[in-house]
C-alpha positions as CSV (number, residue, x, y, z in Angstrom):
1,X,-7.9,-7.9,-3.5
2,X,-6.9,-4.6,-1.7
3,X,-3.8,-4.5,0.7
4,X,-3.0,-2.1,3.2
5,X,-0.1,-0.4,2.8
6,X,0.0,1.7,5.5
7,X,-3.0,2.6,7.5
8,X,-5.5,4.1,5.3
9,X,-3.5,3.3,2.1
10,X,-4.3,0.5,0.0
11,X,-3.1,-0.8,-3.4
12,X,-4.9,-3.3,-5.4
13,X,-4.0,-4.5,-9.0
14,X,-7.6,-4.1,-10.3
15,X,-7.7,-0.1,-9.1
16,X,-5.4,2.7,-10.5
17,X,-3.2,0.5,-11.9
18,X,-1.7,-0.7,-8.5
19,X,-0.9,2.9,-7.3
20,X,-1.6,3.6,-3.6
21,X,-4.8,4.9,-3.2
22,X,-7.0,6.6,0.2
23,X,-8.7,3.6,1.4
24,X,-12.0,2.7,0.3
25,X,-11.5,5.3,-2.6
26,X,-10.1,5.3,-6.2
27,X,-8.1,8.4,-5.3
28,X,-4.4,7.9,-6.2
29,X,-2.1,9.1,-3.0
30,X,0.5,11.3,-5.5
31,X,-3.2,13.1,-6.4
32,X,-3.7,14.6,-3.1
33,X,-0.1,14.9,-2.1
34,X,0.4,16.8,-5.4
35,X,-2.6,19.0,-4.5
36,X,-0.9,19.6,-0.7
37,X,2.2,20.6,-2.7
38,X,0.5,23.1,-5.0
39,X,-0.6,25.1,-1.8
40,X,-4.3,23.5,-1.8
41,X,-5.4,23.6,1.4
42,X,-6.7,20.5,3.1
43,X,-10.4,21.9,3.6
44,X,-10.2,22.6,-0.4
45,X,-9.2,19.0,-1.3
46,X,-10.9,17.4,1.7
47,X,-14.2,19.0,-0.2
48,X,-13.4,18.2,-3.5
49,X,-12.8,14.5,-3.0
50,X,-15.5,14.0,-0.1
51,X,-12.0,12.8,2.4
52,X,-12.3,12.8,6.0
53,X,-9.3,14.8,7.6
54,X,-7.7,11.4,8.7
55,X,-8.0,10.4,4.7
56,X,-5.4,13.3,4.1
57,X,-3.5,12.7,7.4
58,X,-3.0,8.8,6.0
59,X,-1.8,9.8,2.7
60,X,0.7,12.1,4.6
61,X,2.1,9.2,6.5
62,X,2.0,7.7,3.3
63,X,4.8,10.4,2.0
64,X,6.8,10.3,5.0
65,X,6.9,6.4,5.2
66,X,7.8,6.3,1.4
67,X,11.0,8.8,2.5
68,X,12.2,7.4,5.2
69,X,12.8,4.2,2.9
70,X,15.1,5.6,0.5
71,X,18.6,5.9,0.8
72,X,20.4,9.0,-1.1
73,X,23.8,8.7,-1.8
74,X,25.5,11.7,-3.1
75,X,29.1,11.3,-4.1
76,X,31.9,13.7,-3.8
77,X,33.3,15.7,-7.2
């Protein structure tokens, strides 16, 4: 059974492995960020994987809810 994550996010043991994927897809979220941080452009992967603009948007919030949980701790030398 699929949970939501985040809004438009899901994970679910019997897709990808449990990764977060765009809701309603099989498309792994580190796919499409991965693409956004090769320079794709949006149009170019929103075309490719048949996502709605808010698809990529979700997977964006995805990114920056993922970062604002971690805590870095760097340690003087």
């Amino acid at each position: 059974m699929a949970a939501e994550i985040v809004p438009g996010i899901t994970v679910d043991a019997a897709v990808a492995f449990g990764k977060p994927v765009i809701a309603g897809t099989r498309l792994p979220v580190a796919l499409v960020l991965g693409q956004l941080a090769e320079g794709i452009s949006q149009e170019e992967i929103r075309a490719e994987h048949d996502l709605a603009q808010e698809q990529i948007h979700a997977a964006l919030r995805y990114a920056a809810w993922l970062a604002s949980q971690e805590t870095v701790r760097v340690r003087a030398e």
